[in-house]
N, C-alpha and C positions, 0 to 999 in steps of 0.2 A: 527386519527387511527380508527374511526368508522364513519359511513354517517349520514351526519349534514344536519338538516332540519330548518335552522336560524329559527328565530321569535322574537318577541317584546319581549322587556326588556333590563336591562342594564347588564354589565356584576358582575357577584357576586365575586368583588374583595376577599371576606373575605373568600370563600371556597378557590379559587384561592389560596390564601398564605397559606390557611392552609395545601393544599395539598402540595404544598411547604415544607411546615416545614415539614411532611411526610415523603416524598422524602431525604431532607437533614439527617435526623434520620435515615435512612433505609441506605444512601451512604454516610458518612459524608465525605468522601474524597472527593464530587463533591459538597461541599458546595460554597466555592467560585465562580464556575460555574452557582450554579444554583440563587441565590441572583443578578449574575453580566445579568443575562436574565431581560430584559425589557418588562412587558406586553404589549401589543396593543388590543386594542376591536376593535374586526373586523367583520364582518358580512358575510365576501367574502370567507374566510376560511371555509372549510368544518369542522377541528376540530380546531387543534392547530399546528401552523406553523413558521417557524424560515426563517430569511433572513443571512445573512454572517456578517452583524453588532450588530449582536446578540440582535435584538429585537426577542420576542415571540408576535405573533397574535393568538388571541384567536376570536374561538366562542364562544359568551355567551350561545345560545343555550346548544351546547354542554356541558359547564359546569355545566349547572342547570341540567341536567341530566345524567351525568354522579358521582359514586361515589367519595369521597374521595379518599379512598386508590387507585381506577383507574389513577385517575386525579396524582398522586404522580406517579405513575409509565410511565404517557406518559410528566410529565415534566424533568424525567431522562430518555426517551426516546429521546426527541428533542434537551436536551443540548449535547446530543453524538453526533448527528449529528454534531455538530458545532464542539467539541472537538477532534473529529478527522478528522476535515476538509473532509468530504464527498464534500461542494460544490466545494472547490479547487479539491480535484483529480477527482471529476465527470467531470469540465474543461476541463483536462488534458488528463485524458481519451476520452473523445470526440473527442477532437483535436488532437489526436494522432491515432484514431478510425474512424476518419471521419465519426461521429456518429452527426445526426440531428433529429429536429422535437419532439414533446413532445412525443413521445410513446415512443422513445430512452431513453427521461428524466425519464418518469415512472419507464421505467428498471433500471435505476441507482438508483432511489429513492427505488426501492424493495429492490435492491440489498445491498441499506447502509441498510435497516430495518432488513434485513437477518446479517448482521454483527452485527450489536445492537442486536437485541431479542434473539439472542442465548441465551445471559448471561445475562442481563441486571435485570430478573425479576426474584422472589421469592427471599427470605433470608428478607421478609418485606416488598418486592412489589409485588403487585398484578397484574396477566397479563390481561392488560386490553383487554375491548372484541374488537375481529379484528386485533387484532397485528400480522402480518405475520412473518412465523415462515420459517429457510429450509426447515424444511424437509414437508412440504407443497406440497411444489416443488421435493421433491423426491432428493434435494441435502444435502449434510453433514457439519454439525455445525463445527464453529471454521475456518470459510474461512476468507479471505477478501473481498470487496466489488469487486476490481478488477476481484478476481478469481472467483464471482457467474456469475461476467458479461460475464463470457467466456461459462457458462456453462448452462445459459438459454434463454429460447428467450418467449414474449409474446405470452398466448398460449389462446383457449377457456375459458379454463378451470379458467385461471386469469380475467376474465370477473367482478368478483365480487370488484377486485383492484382498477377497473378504477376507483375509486372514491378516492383513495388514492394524498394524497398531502402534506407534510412536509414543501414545500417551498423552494426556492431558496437555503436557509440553508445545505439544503441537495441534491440538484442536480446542483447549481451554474444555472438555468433558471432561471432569474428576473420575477416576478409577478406583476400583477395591482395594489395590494396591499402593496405590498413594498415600506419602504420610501424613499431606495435609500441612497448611501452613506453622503446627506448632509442632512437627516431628523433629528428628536430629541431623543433623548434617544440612539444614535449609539455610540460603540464602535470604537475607532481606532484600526488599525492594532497593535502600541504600547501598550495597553491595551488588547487587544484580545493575543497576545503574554503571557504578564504578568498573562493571568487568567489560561493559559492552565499551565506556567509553576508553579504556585501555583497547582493547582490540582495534578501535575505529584509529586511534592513533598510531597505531602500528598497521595499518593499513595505507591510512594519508603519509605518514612518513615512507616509505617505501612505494607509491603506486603502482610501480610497471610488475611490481611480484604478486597482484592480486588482479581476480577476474573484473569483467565490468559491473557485475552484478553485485559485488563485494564494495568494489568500488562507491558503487552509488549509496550502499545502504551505509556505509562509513560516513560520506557525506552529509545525511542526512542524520545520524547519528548525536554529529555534533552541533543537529540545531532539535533537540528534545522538543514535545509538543509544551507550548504555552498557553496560560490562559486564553491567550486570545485567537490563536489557531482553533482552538476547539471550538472555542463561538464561530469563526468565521465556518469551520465545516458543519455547525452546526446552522448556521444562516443557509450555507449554502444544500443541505439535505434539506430545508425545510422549504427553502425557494423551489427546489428541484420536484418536491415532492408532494407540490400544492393541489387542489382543485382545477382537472384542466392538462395539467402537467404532466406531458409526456400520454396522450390519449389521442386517441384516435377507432374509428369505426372503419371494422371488418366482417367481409363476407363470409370469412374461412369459419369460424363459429357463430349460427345464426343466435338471433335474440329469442330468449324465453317468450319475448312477447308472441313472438312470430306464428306460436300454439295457436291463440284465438285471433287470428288474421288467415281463414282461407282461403291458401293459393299467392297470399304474400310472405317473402322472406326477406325481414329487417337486421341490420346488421350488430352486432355486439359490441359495446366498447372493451375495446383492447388497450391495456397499456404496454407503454414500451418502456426503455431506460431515457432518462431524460437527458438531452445535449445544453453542455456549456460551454458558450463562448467567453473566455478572459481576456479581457481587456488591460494591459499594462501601462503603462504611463513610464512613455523612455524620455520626456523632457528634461530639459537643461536644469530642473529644480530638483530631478530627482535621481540620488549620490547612485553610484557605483555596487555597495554597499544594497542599499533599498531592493535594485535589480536583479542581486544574485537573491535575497530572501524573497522578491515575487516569486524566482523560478522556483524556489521549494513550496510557497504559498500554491503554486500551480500544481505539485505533485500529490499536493495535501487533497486538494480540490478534486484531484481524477480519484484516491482512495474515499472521499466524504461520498462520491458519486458509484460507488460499488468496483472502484480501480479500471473500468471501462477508459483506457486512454481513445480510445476511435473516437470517442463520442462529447471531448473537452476537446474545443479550439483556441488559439490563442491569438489576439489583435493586439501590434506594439504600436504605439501611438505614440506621435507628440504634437505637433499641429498640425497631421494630417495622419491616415492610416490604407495605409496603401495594400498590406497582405491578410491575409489568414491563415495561420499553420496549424495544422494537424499536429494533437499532441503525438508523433510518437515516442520520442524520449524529449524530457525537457531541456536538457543542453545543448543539443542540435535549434534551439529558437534562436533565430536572430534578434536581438534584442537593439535594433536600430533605431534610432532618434538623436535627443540633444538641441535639438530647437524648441518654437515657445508651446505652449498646453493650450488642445482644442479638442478635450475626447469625447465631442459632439461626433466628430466624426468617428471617431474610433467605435462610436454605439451606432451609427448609421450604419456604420462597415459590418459587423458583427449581425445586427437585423438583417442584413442582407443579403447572409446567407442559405444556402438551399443545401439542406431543410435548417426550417429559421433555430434559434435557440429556443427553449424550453426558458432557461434561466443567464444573466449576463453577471460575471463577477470582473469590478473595475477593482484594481490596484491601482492607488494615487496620492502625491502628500497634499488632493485637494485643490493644489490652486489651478482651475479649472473653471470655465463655463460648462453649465448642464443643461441638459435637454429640457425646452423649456415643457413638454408633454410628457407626460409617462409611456414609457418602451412599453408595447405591449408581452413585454415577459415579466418574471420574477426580476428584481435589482436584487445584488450586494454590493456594498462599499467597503474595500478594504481600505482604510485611511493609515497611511504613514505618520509618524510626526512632521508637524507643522515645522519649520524654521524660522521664526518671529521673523530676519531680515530678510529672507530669499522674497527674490520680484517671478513675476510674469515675465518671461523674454519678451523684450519690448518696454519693459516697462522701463520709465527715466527713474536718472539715479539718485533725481531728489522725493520719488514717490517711496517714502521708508514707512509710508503708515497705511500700505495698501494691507488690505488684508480679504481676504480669496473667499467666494461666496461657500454659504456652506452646503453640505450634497442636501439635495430636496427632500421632503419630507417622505417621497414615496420608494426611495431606497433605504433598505438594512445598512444600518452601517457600522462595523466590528472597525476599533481603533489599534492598530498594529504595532506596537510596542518596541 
């Protein structure tokens, strides 16, 4: 986190833990995390750097000049990285981004430090020196990684970064120095599982001693992605990311064609990021339960879409829909309803906004009337399980052999488990 100028000597394991102990006193919720990190002495590392098997490499340089309380605040800087899988979604994000070459890495590696350093220092850690900050950048605290990656680009002015390196840990690029998944001291995937879900619980047990940002990702911790999450974000990138989708023609770059047209300039098609409106289904059929796993099926949905939350809406609906919320944190949605299922409306409502959706993603356990036309956007259907005896509001309590039509042929539909 600051520019390492190696040199002889060995590494000072005893500051090393202490800073450790530090750190652990200052977040005791990230004690299991930060105990289950494995030093490496390394010489190749500018400071201190993390691989995805959760070793930590260290420079001894760096250590010996570097304080105590610093040293405590970039070892709960590095195990974030890990704990909120920065290298997997940097992955993900690449290969969904068609993003190459280490300058692309750098950007993601800013961009997870921008998501960490918001929160991560003071209350007993010290900011140590060099740790980049948003609003640096001129962008606003409380993002995700995703969402800074949409919002900057490598500029001059970032010329001081390039020395920046975290490690594979946080960008998913393997390094020279990394041991690689069959070296000593690595984590399995099974283990690496088991340490986030201890930390998430010592998070939820205590809430008011962690930030909001901690908070949320603990949350979401203890609902791990499912077979069927990844179909539905994969329904939903493929809706988003159709023929059509999210295009539009602009003057600001003319068309190639525009060469053999003299004295005419034809416009280019531009793409932009695509908007999703979610549609929920708050009716009297569907549990309590169901409502809290849409609002994470919603957060799943703004990450499947590049983590862009400005550009996912969200429609509660029961037999009528009356609002449109802007995603910008999902807990803040009112989740009103409890009456009978009519999210004809809730697609009317949804179309109707300006600018219209790109793609519409309904959460529902189904029993619904559907639009008897196709919405001129992409469909997904998130389907809940069915409850063989649940009725339609309205419906009488001798109709026990109703059963609810099924989504139309021309919606995706991923069954939610």
């Amino acid at each position: 986190m600051t520019t390492d100028v190696s040199g002889p000597g060995t590494l000072d394991l005893g500051k090393l833990f202490a800073a450790r102990l530090h750190a652990v006193r200052a977040r005791p919720y990230l004690a299991t995390a930060l105990f289950a990190l494995h030093p490496v002495e390394s010489r190749q590392v500018p400071t201190m750097a993390v691989d995805r098997h959760w070793r930590c490499y260290v420079s001894p340089a760096f250590v010996d000049r570097m304080p105590v309380e610093e040293l405590a605040g970039v070892w709960v800087h590095e195990v974030s990285h890990l704990l909120r899988d920065h290298h997997g979604r940097s992955d993900r994000f690449a290969r969904e981004h068609g993003l190459t070459g280490p300058g692309e890495r750098l950007r993601m590696n800013i961009a997870a430090d921008f998501e960490i350093n918001d929160d991560v220092f003071g209350d007993g850690l010290v900011h140590p020196e060099g740790a980049v900050q948003p609003g640096s950048a001129g962008l606003p605290q409380g993002l995700l990684m995703e969402e800074y990656l949409t919002r900057f680009k490598l500029a001059p002015n970032m010329m001081g970064l390039y020395w920046l390196d975290c490690g594979s840990g946080a960008d998913g690029l393997g390094r020279e120095w990394d041991l690689g998944p069959d070296g000593a001291h690595g984590l399995s995937e099974q283990e690496r599982d088991a340490v986030r879900f201890r930390v998430a619980q010592g998070i939820n047990g205590r809430p008011g001693h962690a930030p909001k940002g901690w908070r949320r990702w603990a949350e979401e911790a203890f609902h791990p992605p499912q077979p069927w999450r990844e179909l539905l974000g994969a329904a939903v990138r493929s809706a988003a990311s159709g023929g059509g989708v999210g295009e539009d023609y602009t003057y600001g770059r003319p068309s190639r064609r525009s060469a053999g047209l003299t004295g005419v300039v034809l416009p280019s098609l531009r793409r932009r990021p695509p908007r999703v409106s979610v549609v929920i289904d708050t009716s009297g059929s569907v549990s309590d339960a169901e409502l809290g796993s849409a609002l994470l099926e919603v957060a799943a949905i703004s990450r499947a879409v590049g983590g862009r939350r400005d550009l996912v809406t969200v429609v509660p609906c029961d037999a009528s829909a009356q609002f449109v919320h802007p995603l910008c944190s999902a807990e803040g949605i009112p989740l009103l309803g409890g009456g009978g299922t009519d999210l004809r409306t809730g697609f009317a409502k949804a179309l109707r906004a300006n600018p219209r959706p790109d793609a519409v993603v309904v959460l529902t356990d189904g029993q619904t009337p559907w639009p008897e036309t196709r919405p001129p956007c992409r469909t997904v259907v998130g389907l809940f399980p069915r409850q063989p005896t649940s009725r339609r509001w309205g419906e009488s309590e001798g109709d026990d052999d109703y059963v609810p039509d099924s989504p139309p042929d021309w919606a995706r539909v991923v069954h939610i488990e």
